[in-house]
BALOBA-1460 file (C-alpha; in Angstrom, 3 decimals):
// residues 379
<rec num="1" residu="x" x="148.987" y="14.872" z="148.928"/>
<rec num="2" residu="x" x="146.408" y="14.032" z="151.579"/>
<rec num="3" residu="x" x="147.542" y="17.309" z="153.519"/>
<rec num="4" residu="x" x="147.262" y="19.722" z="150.617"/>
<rec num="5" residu="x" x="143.312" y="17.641" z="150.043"/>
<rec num="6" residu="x" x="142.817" y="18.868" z="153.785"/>
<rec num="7" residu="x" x="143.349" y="21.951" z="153.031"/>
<rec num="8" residu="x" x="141.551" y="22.424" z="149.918"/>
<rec num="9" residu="x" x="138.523" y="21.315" z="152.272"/>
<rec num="10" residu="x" x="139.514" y="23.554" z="154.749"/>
<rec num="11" residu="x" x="139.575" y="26.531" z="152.845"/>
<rec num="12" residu="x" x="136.458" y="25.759" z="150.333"/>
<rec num="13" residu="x" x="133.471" y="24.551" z="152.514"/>
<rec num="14" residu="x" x="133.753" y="27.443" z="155.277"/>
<rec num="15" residu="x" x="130.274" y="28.183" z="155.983"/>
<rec num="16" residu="x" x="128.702" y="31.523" z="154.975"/>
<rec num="17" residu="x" x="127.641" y="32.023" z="159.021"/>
<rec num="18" residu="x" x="130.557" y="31.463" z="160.387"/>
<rec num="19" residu="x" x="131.101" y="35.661" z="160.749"/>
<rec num="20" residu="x" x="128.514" y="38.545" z="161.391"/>
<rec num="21" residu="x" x="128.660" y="41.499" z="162.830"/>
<rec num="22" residu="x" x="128.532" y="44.939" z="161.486"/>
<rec num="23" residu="x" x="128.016" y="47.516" z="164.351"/>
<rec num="24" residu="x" x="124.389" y="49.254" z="164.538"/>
<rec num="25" residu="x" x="123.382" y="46.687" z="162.057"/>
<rec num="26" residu="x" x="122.769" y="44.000" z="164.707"/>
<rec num="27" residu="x" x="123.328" y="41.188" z="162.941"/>
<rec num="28" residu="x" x="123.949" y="38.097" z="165.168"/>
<rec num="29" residu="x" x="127.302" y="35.980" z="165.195"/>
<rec num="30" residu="x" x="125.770" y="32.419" z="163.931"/>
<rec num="31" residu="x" x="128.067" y="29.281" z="163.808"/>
<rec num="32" residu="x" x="125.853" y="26.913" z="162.586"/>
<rec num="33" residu="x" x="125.608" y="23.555" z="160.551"/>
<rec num="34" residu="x" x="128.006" y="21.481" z="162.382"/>
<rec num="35" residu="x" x="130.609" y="23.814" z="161.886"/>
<rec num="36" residu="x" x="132.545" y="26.245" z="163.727"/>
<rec num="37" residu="x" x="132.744" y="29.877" z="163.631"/>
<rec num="38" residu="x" x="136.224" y="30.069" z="162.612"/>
<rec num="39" residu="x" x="136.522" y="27.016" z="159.694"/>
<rec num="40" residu="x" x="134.427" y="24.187" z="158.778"/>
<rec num="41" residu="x" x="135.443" y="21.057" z="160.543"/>
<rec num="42" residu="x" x="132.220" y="19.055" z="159.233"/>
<rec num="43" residu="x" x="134.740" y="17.854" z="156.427"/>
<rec num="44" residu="x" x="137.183" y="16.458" z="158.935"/>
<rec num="45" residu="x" x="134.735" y="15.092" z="161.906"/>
<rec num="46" residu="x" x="134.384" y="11.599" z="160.928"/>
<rec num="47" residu="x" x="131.744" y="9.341" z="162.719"/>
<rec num="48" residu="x" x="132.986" y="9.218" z="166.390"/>
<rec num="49" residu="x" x="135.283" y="11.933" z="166.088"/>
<rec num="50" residu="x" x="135.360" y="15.155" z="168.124"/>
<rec num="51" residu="x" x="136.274" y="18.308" z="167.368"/>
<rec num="52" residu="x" x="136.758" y="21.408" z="169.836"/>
<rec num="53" residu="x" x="137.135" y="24.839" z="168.274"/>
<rec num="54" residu="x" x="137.531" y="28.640" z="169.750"/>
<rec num="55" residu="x" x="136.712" y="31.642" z="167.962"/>
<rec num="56" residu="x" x="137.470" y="35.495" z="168.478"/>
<rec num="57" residu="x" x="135.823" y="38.165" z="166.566"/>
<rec num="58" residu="x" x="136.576" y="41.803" z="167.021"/>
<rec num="59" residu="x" x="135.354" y="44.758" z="165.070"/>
<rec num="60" residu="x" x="134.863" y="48.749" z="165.678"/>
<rec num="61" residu="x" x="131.761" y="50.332" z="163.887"/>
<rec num="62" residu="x" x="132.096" y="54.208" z="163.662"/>
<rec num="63" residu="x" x="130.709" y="54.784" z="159.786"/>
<rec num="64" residu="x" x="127.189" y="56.584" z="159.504"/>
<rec num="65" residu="x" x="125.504" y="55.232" z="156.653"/>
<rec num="66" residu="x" x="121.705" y="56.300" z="155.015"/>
<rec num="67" residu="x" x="121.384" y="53.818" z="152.536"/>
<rec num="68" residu="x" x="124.531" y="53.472" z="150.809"/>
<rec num="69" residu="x" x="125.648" y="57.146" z="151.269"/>
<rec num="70" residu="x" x="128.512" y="57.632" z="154.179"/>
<rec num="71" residu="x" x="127.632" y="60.893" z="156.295"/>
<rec num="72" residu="x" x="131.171" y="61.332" z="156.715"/>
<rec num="73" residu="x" x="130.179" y="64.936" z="158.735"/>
<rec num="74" residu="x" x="129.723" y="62.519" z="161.676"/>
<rec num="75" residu="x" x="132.947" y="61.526" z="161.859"/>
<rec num="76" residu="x" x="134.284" y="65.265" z="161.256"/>
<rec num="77" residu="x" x="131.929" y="66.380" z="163.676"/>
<rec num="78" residu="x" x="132.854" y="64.033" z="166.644"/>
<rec num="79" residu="x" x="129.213" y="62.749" z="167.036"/>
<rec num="80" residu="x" x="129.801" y="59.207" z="165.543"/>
<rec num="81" residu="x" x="128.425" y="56.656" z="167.749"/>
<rec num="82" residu="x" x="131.637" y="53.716" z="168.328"/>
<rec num="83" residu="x" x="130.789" y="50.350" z="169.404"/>
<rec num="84" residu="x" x="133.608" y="47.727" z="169.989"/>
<rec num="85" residu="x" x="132.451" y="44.486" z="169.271"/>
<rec num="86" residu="x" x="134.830" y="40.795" z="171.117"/>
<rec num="87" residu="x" x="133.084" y="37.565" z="170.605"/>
<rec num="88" residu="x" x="134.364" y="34.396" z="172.027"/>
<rec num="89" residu="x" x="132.506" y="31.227" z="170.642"/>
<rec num="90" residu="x" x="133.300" y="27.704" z="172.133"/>
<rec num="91" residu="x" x="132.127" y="24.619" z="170.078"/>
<rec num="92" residu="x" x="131.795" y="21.276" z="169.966"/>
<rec num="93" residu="x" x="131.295" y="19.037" z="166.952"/>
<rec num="94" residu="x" x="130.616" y="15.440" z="166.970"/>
<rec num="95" residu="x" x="130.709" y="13.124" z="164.059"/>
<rec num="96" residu="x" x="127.631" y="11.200" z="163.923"/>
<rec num="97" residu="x" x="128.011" y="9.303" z="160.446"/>
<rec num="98" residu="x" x="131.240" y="10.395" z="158.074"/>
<rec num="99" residu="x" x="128.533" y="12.528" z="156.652"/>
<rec num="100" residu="x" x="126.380" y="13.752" z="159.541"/>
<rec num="101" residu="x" x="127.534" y="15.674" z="161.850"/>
<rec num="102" residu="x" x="126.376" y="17.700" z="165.096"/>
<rec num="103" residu="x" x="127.528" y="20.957" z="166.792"/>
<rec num="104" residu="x" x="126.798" y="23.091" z="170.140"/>
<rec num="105" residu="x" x="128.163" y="26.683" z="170.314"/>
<rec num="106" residu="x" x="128.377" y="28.764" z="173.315"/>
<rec num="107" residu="x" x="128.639" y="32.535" z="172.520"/>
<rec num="108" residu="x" x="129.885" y="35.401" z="175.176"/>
<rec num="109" residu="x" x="129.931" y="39.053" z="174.133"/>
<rec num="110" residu="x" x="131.486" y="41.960" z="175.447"/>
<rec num="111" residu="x" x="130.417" y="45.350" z="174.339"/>
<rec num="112" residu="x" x="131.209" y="48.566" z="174.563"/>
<rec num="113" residu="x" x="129.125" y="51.780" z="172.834"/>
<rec num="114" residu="x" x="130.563" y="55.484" z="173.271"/>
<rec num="115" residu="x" x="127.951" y="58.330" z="171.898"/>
<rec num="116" residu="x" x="127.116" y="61.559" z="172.612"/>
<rec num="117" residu="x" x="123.021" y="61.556" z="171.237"/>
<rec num="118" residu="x" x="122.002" y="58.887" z="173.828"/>
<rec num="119" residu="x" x="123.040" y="61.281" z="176.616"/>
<rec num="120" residu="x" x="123.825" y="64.979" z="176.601"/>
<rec num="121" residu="x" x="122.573" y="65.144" z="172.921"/>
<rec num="122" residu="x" x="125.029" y="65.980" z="169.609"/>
<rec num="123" residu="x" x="123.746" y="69.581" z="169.388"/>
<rec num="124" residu="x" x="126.482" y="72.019" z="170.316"/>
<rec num="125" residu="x" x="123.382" y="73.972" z="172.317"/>
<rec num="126" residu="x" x="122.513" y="70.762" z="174.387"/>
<rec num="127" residu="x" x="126.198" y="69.428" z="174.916"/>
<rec num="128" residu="x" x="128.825" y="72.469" z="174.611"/>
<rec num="129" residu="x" x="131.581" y="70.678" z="176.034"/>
<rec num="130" residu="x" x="131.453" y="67.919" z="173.568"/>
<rec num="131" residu="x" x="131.061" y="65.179" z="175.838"/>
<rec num="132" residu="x" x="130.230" y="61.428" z="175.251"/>
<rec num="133" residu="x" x="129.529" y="58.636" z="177.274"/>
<rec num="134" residu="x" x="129.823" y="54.256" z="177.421"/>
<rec num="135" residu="x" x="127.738" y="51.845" z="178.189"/>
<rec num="136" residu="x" x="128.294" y="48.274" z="178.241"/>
<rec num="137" residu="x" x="127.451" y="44.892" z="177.929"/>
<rec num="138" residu="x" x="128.989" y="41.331" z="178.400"/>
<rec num="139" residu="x" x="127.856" y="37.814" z="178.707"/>
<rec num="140" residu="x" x="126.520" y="34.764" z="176.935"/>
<rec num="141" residu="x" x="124.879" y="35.462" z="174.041"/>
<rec num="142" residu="x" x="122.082" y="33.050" z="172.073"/>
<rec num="143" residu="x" x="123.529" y="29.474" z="172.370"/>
<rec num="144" residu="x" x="123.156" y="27.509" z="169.137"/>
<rec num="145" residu="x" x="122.946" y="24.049" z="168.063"/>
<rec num="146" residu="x" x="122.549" y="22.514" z="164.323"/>
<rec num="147" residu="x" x="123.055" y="19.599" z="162.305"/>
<rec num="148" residu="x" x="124.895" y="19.185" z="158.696"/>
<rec num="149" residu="x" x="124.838" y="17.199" z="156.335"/>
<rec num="150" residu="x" x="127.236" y="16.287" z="153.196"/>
<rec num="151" residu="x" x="125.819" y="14.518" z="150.361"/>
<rec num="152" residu="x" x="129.091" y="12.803" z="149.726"/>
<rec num="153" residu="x" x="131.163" y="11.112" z="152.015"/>
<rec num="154" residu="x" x="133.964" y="13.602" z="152.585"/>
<rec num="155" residu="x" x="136.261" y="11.026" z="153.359"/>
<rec num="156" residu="x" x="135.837" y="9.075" z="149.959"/>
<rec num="157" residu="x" x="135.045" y="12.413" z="147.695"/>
<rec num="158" residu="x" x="137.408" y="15.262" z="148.209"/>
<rec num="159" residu="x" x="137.326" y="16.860" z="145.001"/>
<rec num="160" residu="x" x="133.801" y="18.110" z="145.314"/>
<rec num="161" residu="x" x="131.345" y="18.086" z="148.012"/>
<rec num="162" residu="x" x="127.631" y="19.835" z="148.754"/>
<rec num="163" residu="x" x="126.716" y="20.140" z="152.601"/>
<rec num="164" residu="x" x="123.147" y="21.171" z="153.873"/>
<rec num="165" residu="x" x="122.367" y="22.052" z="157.900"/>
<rec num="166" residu="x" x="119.501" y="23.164" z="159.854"/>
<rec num="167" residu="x" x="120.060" y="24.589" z="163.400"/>
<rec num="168" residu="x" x="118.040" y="26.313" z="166.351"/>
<rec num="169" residu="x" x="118.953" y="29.321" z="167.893"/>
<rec num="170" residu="x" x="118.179" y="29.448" z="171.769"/>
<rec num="171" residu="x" x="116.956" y="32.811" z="173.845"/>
<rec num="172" residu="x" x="119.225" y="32.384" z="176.041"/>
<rec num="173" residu="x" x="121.286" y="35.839" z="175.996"/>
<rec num="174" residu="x" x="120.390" y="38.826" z="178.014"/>
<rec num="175" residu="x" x="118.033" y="40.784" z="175.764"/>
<rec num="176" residu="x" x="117.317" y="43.356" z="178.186"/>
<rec num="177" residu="x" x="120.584" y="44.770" z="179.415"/>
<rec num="178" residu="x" x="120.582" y="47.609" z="181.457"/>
<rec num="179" residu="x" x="123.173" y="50.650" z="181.826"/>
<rec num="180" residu="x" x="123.367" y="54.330" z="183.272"/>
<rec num="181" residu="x" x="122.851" y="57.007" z="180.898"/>
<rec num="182" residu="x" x="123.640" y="60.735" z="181.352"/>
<rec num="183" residu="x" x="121.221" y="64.082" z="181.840"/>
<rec num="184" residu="x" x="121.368" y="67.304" z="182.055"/>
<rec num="185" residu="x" x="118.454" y="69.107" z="184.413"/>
<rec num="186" residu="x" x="117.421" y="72.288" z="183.996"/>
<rec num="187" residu="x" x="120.377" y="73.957" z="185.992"/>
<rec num="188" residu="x" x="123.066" y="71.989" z="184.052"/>
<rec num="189" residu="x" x="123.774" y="69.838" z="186.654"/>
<rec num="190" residu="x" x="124.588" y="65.730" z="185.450"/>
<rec num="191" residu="x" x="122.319" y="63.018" z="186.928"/>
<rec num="192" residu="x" x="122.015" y="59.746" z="185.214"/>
<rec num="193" residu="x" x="119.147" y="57.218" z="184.789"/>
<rec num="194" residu="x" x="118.793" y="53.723" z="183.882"/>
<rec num="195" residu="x" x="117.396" y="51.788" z="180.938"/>
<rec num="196" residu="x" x="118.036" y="49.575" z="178.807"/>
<rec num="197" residu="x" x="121.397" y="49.844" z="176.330"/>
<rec num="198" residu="x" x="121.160" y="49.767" z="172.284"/>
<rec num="199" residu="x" x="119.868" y="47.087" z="170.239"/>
<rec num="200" residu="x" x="123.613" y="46.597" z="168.608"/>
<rec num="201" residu="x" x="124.847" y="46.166" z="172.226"/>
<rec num="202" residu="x" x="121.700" y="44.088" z="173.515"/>
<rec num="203" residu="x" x="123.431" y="39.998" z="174.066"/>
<rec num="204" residu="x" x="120.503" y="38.475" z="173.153"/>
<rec num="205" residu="x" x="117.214" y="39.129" z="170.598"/>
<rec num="206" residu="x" x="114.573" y="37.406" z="172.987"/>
<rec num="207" residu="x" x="113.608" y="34.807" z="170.339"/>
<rec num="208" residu="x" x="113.814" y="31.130" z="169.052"/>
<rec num="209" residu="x" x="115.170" y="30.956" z="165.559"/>
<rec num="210" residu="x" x="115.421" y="28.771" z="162.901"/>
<rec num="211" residu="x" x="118.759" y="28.723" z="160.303"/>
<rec num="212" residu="x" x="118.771" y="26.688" z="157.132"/>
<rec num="213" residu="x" x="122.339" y="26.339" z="155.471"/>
<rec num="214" residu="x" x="123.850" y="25.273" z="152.124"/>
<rec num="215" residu="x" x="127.689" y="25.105" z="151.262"/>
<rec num="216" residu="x" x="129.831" y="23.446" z="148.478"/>
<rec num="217" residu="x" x="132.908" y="23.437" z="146.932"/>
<rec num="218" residu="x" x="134.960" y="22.231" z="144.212"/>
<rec num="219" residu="x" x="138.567" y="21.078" z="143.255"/>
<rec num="220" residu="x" x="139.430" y="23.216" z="139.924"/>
<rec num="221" residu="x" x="142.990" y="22.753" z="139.274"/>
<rec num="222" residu="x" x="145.699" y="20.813" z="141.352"/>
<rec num="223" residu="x" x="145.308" y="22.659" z="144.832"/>
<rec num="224" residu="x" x="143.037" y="25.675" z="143.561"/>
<rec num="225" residu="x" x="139.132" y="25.393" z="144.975"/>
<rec num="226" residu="x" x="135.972" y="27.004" z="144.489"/>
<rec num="227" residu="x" x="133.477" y="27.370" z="147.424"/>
<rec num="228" residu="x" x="130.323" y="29.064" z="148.024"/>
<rec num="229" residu="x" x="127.512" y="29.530" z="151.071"/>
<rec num="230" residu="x" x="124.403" y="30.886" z="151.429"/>
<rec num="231" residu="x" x="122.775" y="31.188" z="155.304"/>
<rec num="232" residu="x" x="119.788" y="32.459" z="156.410"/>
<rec num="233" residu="x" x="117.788" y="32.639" z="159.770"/>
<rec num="234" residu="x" x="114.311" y="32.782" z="160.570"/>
<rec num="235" residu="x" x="112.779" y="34.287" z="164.022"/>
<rec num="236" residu="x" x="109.289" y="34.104" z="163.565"/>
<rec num="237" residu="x" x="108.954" y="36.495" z="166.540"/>
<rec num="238" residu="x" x="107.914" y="39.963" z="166.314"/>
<rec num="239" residu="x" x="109.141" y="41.837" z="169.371"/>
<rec num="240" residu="x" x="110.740" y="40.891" z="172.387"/>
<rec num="241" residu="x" x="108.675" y="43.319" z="175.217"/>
<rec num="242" residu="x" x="111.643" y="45.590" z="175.719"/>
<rec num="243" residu="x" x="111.163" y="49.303" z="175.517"/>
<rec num="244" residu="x" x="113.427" y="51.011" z="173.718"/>
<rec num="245" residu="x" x="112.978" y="54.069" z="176.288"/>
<rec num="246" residu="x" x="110.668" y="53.931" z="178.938"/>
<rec num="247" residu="x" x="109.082" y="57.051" z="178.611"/>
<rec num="248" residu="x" x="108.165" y="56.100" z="174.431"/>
<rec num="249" residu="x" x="104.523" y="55.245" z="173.924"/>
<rec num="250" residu="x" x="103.940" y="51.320" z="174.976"/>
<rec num="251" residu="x" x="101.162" y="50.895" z="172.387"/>
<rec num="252" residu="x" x="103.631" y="51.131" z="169.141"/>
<rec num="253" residu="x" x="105.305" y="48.111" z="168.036"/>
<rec num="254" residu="x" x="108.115" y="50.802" z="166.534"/>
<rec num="255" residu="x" x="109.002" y="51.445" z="170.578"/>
<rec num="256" residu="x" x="110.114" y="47.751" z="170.789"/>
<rec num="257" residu="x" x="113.318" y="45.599" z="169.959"/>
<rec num="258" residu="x" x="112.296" y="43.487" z="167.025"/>
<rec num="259" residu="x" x="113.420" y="40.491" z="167.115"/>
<rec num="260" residu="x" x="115.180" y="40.166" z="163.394"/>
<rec num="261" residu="x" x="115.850" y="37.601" z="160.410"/>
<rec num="262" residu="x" x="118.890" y="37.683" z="159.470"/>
<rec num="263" residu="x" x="121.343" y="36.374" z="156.273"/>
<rec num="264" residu="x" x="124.790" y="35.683" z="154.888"/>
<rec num="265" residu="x" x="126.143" y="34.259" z="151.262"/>
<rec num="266" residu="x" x="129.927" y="33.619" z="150.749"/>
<rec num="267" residu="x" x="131.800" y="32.963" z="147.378"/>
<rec num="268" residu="x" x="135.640" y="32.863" z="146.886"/>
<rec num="269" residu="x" x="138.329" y="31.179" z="145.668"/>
<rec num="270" residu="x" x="141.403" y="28.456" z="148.016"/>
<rec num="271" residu="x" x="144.648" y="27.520" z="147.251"/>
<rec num="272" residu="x" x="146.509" y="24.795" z="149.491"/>
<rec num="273" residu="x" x="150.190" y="25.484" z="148.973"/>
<rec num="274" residu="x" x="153.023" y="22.418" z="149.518"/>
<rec num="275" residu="x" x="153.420" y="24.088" z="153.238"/>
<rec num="276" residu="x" x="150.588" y="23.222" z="156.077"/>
<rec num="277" residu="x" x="149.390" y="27.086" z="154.455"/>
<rec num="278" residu="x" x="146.317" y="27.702" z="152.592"/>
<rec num="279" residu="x" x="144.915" y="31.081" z="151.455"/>
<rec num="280" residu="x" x="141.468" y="31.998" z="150.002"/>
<rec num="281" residu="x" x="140.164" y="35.335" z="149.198"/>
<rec num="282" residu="x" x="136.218" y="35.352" z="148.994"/>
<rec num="283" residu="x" x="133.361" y="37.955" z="148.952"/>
<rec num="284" residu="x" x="130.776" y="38.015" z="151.446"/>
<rec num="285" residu="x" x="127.118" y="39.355" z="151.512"/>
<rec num="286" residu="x" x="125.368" y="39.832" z="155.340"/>
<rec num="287" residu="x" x="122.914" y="41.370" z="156.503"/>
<rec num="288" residu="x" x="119.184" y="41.535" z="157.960"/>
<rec num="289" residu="x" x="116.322" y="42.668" z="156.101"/>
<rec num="290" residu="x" x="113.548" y="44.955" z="156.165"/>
<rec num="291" residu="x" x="110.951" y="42.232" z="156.929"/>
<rec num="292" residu="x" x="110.811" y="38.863" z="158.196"/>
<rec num="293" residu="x" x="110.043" y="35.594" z="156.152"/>
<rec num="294" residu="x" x="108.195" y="34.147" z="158.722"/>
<rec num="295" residu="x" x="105.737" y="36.454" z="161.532"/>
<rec num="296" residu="x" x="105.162" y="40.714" z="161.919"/>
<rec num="297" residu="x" x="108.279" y="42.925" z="161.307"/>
<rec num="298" residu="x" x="106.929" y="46.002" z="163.693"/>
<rec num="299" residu="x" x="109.255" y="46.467" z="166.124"/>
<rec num="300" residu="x" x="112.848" y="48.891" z="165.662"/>
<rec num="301" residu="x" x="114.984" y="47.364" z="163.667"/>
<rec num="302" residu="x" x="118.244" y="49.033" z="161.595"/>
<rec num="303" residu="x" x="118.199" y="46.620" z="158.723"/>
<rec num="304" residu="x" x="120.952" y="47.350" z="156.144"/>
<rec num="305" residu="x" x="123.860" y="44.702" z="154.921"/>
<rec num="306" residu="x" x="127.952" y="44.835" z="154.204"/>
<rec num="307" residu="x" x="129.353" y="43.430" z="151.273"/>
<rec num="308" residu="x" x="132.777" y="42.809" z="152.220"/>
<rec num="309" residu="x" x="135.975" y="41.531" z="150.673"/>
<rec num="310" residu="x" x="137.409" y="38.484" z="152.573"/>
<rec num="311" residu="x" x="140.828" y="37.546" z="152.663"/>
<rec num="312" residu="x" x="142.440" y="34.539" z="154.735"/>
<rec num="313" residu="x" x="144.953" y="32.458" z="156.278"/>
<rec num="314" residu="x" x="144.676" y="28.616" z="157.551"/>
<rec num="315" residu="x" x="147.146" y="26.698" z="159.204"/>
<rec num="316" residu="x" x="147.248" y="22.793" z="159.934"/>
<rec num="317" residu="x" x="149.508" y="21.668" z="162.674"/>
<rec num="318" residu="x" x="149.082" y="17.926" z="164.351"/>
<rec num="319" residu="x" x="145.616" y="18.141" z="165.204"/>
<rec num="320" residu="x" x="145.305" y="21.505" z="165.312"/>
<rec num="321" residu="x" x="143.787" y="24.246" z="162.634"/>
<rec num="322" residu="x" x="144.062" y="27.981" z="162.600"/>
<rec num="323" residu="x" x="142.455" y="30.150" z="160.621"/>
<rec num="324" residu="x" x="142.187" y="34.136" z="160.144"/>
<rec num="325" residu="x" x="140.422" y="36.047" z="157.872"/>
<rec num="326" residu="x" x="139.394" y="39.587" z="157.748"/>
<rec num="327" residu="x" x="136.383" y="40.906" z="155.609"/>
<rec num="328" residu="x" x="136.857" y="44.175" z="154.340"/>
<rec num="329" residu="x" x="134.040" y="46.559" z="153.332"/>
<rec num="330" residu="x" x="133.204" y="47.615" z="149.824"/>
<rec num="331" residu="x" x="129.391" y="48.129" z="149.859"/>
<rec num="332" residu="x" x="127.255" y="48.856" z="153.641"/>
<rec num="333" residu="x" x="123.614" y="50.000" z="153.169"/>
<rec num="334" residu="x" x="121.362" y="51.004" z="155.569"/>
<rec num="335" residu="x" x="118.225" y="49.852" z="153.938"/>
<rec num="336" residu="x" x="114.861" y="51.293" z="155.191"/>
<rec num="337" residu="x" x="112.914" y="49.870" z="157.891"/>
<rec num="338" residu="x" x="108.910" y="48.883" z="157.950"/>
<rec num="339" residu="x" x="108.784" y="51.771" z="160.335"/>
<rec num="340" residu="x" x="110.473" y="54.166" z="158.383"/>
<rec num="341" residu="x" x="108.189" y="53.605" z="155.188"/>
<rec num="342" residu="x" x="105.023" y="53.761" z="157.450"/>
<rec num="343" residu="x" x="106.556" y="57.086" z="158.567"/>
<rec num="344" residu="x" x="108.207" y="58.667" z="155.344"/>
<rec num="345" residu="x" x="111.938" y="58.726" z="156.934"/>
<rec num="346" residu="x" x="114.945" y="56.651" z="156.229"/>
<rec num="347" residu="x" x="117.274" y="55.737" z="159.610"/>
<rec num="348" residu="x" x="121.013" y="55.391" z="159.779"/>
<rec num="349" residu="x" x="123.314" y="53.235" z="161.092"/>
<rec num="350" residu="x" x="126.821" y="52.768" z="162.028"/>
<rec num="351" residu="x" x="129.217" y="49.878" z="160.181"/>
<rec num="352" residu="x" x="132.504" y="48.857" z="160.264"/>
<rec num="353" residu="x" x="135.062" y="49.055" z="157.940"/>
<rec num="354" residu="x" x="136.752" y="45.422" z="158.651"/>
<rec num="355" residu="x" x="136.020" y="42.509" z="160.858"/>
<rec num="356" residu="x" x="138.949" y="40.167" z="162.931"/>
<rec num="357" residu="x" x="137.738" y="36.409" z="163.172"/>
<rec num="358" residu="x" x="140.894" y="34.029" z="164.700"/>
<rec num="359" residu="x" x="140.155" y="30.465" z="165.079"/>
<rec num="360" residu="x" x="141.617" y="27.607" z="166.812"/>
<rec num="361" residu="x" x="140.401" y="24.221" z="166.148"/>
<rec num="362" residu="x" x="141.598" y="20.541" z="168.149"/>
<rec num="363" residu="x" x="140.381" y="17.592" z="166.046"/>
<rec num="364" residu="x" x="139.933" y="14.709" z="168.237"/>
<rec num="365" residu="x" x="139.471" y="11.592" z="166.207"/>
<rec num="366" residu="x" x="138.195" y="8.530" z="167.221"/>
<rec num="367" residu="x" x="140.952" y="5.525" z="166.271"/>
<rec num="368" residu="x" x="138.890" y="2.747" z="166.340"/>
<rec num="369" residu="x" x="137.503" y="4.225" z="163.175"/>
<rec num="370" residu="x" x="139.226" y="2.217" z="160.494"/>
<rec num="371" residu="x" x="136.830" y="4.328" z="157.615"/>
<rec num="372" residu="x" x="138.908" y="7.352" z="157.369"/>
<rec num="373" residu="x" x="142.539" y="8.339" z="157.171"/>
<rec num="374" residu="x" x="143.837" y="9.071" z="160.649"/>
<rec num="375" residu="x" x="144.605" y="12.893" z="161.392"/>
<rec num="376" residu="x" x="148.381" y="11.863" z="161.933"/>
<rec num="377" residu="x" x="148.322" y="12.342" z="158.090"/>
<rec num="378" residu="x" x="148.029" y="16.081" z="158.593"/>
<rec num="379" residu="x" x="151.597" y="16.151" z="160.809"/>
């Protein structure tokens, strides 16, 4: 019985942050209140406990959207811009109190964007032999730390449970990554010059940010749950000084990286079977928007948001939990930016149609905790 109640936690209070990532739509991967990316482990991090967790995420964007409408021509055409997207996050949570609980994430990126418009151009005229070109990225990204909070001890109230976090986002990724793009000169001939890659692609956003979390769930029926998140962070920050282009005009804010707010909601369904196997099927709402709660929203910016369909998988063995899930799109808008109102136009961007997360989390309790029932009830 206690297994199947691990479970139901499990599956239900999985935060709303713990996946983002849709392509041109630069939303930030956030792991935040005292969870980790993969599954919550705030339920199960008891005071003096540890808990160390891994996370991969992997996703291709290569759909051009203008608002909600697909230009599927790009695709036909060949002139789709393709970025793969792996994320690695390492955490660490530590039980303060049964109900308080802290968590540092370390985040490194590699990228990789193919695209024919950043170099040669998509015009048959400008690029008759159809060519396209990478550019890359890898690295730490924006390390993360946060705090959450359950208003029930978890340990004594399993059926239902509300959680609330806070975190910080650090600067601490590259946000002004560099790669070799391709010319043509006048005589045809290829020469390439250096500046810095896309936004999407970019490891950092240059600024400090501030997330505020809420998650809860609820026992319904024997092992059946209901859950629900909502996420969003604040970077009061405007732009972060790098040039899109160098040879763009330095006195408009549109020439900048903006350095975004950015949001995710989560609402689904768990089931613990009698095996260490739980499922859950959830929808999920991220995205950034047009303009900042907090500061100037001037710089470029390709705001826009997925609604997705989520289903997943979690696995208790010993002390260890795994968990997959894979969002599906239904829904990806490419809402206008400030900049594109101020100049009458409305900007694309690319999305995915799914997203990979994998998790692998190693509870490490601390036994001279006599508060809680030991992990050994999960073997």
């Amino acid at each position: 019985m206690k297994t199947r109640l691990y479970l139901i936690l499990l599956v239900a209070a999985m935060p709303a942050s713990a996946l983002m990532g849709q392509g041109c739509v630069a939303i930030r991967s956030m792991g935040c209140s005292g969870n980790t990316t993969g599954g919550n482990t705030t339920g199960l991090t008891m005071k003096g406990d540890f808990s160390v967790a891994t996370n991969y995420r992997y996703f291709k964007s290569f759909r051009h959207f203008r608002g909600k409408h697909e230009e599927a021509n790009r695709v036909a055409e060949g002139t789709e811009v393709i970025n793969h997207f792996h994320g690695i996050d390492l955490s660490v949570s530590y039980g303060i109190t049964n109900r308080l609980s802290a968590t540092l994430t370390l985040p490194v990126n590699i990228n990789n964007r193919s695209s024919m418009y950043e170099h040669y151009g998509n015009s048959e005229s400008a690029n008759p032999d159809r060519q396209r070109f990478e550019t890359n990225s890898a690295g730490l990204s924006d390390i993360r730390t946060s705090l959450s909070y359950w208003l029930r001890d978890p340990a004594m109230h399993p059926a239902w449970n509300v959680a609330v976090g806070a975190g910080v986002k650090f600067p601490s990724g590259n946000y002004k990554v560099e790669d070799e793009f391709h010319k043509l000169d006048e005589e045809g001939n290829d020469y390439t010059v250096t500046r810095p890659v896309d936004q999407s692609i970019q490891l950092g956003d240059g600024g400090t940010g501030v997330s505020l979390e809420v998650q809860g769930f609820g026992v319904v029926y024997n092992n059946w749950s209901v859950f629900g998140s909502a996420f969003y962070m604040a970077n009061p920050k405007n732009t972060n000084g790098v040039l899109r282009n160098p040879t763009s005009d330095p006195s408009m804010h549109a020439n900048f990286f903006s350095v975004a707010d950015q949001y995710a909601a989560r609402l689904g369904i768990g089931f613990a079977t009698r095996s260490p196997l739980s499922i859950s099927l959830a929808s999920r709402l991220e995205g950034i928007p047009a303009t900042d709660l907090i500061g100037k929203s001037e710089g470029f910016r390709r705001p826009g948001y997925a609604l997705s369909v989520e289903p997943g998988l979690s696995w208790v063995q010993g002390r260890f939990l795994f968990n997959l899930n894979v969002p599906v799109a239904i829904e990806r808008n490419r809402i206008r930016s400030l900049d594109d109102k101020q100049r009458d136009r409305h900007g694309d961007a690319a999305f995915a149609d799914y997203v990979v997360n994998f998790s692998a989390v190693w509870f490490i309790p601390n036994h001279r905790s006599t508060s809680r029932s030991e992990p050994s009830e999960l073997d």
